[in-house]
C-alpha atoms as one frame of an Amber mdcrd trajectory, in Angstrom:
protein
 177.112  57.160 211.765 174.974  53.765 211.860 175.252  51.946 208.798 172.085
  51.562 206.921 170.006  48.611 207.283 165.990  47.386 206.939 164.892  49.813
 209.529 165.759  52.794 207.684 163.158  51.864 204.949 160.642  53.605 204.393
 156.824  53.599 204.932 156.082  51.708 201.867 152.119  52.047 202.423 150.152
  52.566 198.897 152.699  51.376 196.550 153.386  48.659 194.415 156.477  46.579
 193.461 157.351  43.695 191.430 160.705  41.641 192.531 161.369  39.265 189.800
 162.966  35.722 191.374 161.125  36.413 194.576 160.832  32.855 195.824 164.365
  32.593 197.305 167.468  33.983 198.181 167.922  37.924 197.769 164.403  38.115
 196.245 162.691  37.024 198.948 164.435  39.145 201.296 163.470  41.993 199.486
 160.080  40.864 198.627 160.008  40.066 202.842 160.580  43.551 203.566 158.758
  45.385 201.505 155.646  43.435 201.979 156.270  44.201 206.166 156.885  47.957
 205.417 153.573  48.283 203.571 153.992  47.484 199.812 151.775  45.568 197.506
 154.768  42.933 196.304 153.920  41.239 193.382 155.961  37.841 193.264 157.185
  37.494 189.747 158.599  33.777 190.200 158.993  30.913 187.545 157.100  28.007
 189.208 153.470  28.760 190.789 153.933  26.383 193.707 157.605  27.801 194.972
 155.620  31.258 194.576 153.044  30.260 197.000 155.408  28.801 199.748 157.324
  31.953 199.761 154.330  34.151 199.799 153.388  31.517 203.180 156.650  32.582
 204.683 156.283  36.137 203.896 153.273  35.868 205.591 154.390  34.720 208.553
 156.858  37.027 209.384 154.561  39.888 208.350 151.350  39.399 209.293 148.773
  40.766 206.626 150.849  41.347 203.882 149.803  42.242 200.373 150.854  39.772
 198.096 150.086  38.224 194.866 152.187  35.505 192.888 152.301  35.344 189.038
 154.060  33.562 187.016 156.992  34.614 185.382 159.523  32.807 182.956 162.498
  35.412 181.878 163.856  32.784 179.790 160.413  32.971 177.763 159.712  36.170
 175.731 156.065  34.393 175.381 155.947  34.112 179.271 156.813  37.699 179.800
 154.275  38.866 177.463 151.612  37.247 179.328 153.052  38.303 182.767 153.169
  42.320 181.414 149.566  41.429 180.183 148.294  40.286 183.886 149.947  43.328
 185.630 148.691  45.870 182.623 144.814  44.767 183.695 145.392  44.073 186.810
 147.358  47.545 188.097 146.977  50.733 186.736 150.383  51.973 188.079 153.440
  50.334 188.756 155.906  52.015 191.433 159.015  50.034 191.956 160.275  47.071
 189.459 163.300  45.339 191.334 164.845  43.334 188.181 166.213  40.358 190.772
 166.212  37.212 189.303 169.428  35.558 187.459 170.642  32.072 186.511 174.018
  30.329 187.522 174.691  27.967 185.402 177.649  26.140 186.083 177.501  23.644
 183.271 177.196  22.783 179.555 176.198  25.859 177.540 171.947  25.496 176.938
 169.720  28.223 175.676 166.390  29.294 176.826 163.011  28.869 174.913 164.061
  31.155 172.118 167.316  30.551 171.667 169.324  32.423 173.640 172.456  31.707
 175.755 170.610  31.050 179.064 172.525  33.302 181.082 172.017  36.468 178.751
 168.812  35.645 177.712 167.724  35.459 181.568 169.573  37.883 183.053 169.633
  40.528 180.648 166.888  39.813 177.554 164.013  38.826 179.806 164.762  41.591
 182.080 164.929  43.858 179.016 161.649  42.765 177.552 159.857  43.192 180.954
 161.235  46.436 181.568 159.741  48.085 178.426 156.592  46.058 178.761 155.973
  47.745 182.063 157.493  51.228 181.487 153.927  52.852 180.637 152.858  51.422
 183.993 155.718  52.543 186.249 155.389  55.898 184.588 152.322  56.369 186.083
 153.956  55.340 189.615 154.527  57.301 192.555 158.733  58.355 192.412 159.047
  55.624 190.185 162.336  53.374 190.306 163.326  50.260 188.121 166.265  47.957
 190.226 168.809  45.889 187.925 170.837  43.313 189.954 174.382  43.222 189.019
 176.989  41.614 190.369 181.419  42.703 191.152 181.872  39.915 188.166 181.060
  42.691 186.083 184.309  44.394 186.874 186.040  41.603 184.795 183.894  40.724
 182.277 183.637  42.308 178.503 180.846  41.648 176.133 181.395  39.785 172.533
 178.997  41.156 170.386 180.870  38.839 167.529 179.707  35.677 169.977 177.514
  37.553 172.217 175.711  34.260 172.354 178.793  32.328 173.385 178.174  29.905
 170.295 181.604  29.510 169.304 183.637  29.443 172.675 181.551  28.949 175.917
 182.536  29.004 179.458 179.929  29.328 182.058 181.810  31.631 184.322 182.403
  33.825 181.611 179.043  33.993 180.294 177.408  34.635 183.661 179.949  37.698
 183.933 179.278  39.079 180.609 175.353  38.905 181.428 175.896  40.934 184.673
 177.935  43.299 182.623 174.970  43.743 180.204 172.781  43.921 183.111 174.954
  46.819 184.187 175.146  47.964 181.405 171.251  48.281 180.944 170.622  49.742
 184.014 172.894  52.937 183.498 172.045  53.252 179.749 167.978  52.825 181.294
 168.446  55.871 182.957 170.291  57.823 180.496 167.375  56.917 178.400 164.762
  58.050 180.665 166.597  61.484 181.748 166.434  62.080 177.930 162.828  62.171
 177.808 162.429  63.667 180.897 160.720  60.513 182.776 159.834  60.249 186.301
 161.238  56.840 186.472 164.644  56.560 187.847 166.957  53.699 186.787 169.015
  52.014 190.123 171.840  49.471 189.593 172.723  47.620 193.183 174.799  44.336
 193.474 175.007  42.259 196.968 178.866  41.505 196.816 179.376  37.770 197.317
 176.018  36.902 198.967 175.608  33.562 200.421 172.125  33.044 198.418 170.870
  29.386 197.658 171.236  30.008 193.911 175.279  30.418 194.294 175.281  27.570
 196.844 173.623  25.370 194.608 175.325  26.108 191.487 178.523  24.364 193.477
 176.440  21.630 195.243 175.461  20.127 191.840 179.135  18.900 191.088 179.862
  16.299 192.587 181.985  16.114 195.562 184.255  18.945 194.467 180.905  21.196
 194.193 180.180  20.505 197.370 183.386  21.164 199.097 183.200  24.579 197.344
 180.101  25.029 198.953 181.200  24.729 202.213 184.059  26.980 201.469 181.863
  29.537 199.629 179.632  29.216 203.066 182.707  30.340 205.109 183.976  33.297
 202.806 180.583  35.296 202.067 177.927  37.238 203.781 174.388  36.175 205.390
 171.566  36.810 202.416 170.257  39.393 204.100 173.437  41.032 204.144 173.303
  40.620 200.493 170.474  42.535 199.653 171.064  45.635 201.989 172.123  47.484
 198.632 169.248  46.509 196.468 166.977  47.771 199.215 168.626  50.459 199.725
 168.155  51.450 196.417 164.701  50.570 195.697 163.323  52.384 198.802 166.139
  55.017 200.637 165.284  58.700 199.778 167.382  60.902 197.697 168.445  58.145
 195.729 169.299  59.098 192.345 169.133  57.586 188.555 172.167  56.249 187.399
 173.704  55.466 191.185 174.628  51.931 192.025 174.783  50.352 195.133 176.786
  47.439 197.400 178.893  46.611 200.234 181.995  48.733 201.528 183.955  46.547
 202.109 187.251  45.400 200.494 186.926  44.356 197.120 183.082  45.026 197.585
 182.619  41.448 198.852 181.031  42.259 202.072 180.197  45.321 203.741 177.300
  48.150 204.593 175.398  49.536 201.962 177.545  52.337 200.114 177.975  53.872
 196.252 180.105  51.815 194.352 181.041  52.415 190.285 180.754  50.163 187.214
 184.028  49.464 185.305 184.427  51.352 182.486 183.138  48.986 179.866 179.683
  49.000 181.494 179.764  53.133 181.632 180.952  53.281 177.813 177.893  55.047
 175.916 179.301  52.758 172.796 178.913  50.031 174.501 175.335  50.883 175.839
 173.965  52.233 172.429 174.871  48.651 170.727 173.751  46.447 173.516 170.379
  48.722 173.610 169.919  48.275 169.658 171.389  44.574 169.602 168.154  43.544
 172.829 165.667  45.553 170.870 166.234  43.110 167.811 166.232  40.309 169.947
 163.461  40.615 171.812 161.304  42.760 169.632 161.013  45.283 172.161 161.603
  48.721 171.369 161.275  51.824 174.133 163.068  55.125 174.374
C-alpha cells in the first residue's frame, strides 16, 4: 500500500485554518499545502514582515491562494487576546486550528512577557489560551479539528508541578521536553474534554520525528563552533521538513481521523518514517496528570473552557 503523502489531502475548498508559527519550517509546509488544496490559511506568526515573505512564497507555489497574516505572540497572553479578537470579527467559523509553533531554546533559562518559563509558556500556555479563545469559533466549523505539535522528547520527559517553571533547577533540554509533554498532554486531555460535552471538535496530537526544520538547526548554529558542527551532524541524521510534517497533515486533513489519535513517522524509534499511529508514554495518557495540568493552565492564563 503507498504510504501517505500531500496528494492524499483532501479538497480543502471552503474552509478555514489557522497554523500558528507559519512563517518557517513545518508551519509553512503545512500552511503551503493547505493554502494549494483550497483552504483559507490564516498565518498566525510573531513578526508581521516574516509573515508576509512566507505568505510571498506560498504564493508562488500556489497560485491564488487565500491567505491572511496576523500577528501572533504565544509568549504574550495580551498578544493572543488581540489575535482571538481579530479572528472572532473577522470569521464567523473556524475549521481547523493546527497548534504549530514552539521555541528551542538552547540557552540560559528566560521567561516570556508574563513570566513564564519560555518554553512552557510558548509551547503549552499560549497554545492553551488560544485554544479556548477560539473554541466557540471552531465549534461552529465544518468537522472541526484542533492540531497540537508534540514531539518523541515527550517519551522521556515528566512534568514538575513543584518547579513546573524550572525556577529552581533549569536545563533547557529538559524544559523543552517537559513542554512537549504538556503539549501532549493537552491535546489528549482536549479531546477527552470535548467528547464529554459532546463537541464536534476533535482534538489531534501529531509529532514530525526528528525533522530537519530551521528552528532545530538554529538552536545548534547559535553555539559557537560546537553548535555548528552539531548542525551539520543533525543535517545528516534527520528527515527533509516536508518529511516532517507528513503526520501533522495527515492529521489535520485525512478522513476518518479520530479525537484522541496521534500521529508520526514509522520508522525506528519514530525518527523518520511514513505517516502512521504512534502512542504517548504513559505520563502524558495519565488522567491525573491531565486534570492538574488542565487546572494548573487555567490559573495561569486565566482561561477557563470545558
Amino acid at each position: 500500500m503507498t504510504a501517505w503523502n500531500t496528494s492524499d489531502i483532501p479538497d480543502q475548498t471552503g474552509r478555514t485554518a489557522i497554523v500558528t508559527g507559519a512563517n518557517s519550517g513545518l508551519g509553512l509546509v503545512t500552511a503551503t499545502e493547505l493554502a494549494r488544496h483550497g483552504a483559507h490559511v490564516v498565518l498566525a506568526v510573531r513578526d508581521i514582515t516574516a509573515g508576509e515573505e512566507a505568505a510571498h512564497m506560498i504564493r508562488a507555489v500556489a497560485p491564488g491562494a487565500k491567505l491572511t497574516v496576523r500577528a501572533l505572540d504565544l509568549a504574550s497572553l495580551a498578544s493572543v487576546h488581540g489575535f482571538a479578537a481579530h479572528i472572532a470579527d473577522e470569521h464567523q467559523k473556524v475549521d481547523l486550528l493546527v497548534n504549530n509553533a514552539g521555541v528551542v531554546i538552547l540557552g540560559p533559562r528566560r521567561t516570556t512577557v508574563d513570566g513564564f518559563e519560555l518554553h512552557l509558556g510558548t509551547n503549552l500556555l499560549g497554545h492553551f489560551a488560544l485554544t479556548g479563545l477560539l473554541l466557540p469559533a471552531i465549534a461552529r466549523g465544518d468537522e472541526p479539528r484542533i492540531v497540537s505539535l508534540s514531539s518523541i522528547t515527550h517519551k522521556n520527559a515528566h512534568l514538575d508541578f513543584d518547579d513546573l517553571m524550572s525556577e529552581h533547577r533549569y536545563n533547557a533540554s529538559a524544559a523543552y521536553g517537559a513542554s512537549k509533554l504538556a503539549n501532549t498532554v493537552f491535546g489528549i486531555e482536549l479531546d477527552r474534554r470535548l467528547r464529554a460535552v459532546g463537541s464536534p471538535v476533535i482534538s489531534v496530537l501529531a509529532h514530525p520525528g526528528v525533522s530537519r526544520s530551521n528552528l532545530s538547526v538554529r538552536a545548534w548554529a547559535d553555539r559557537g563552533w560546537f553548535g555548528r558542527l552539531a548542525a551539520q551532524l543533525f543535517l545528516l541524521t534527520t528527515q527533509p521538513t516536508e518529511r516532517g510534517t507528513l503526520p501533522q497533515l495527515h492529521a489535520a486533513t485525512a478522513p476518518h481521523v479520530e479525537g484522541g489519535q496521534f500521529f508520526g513517522p514509522n520508522g525506528r524509534g519514530e525518527r523518520r518514517g511514513d505517516v502512521t499511529e504512534v502512542h504517548a508514554s504513559a505520563e502524558a495518557a495519565g488522567p491525573g496528570v491531565a486534570q492538574r495540568l488542565w487546572e494548573t493552565a487555567q490559573t495561569l492564563t486565566g482561561t477557563a473552557f470545558l
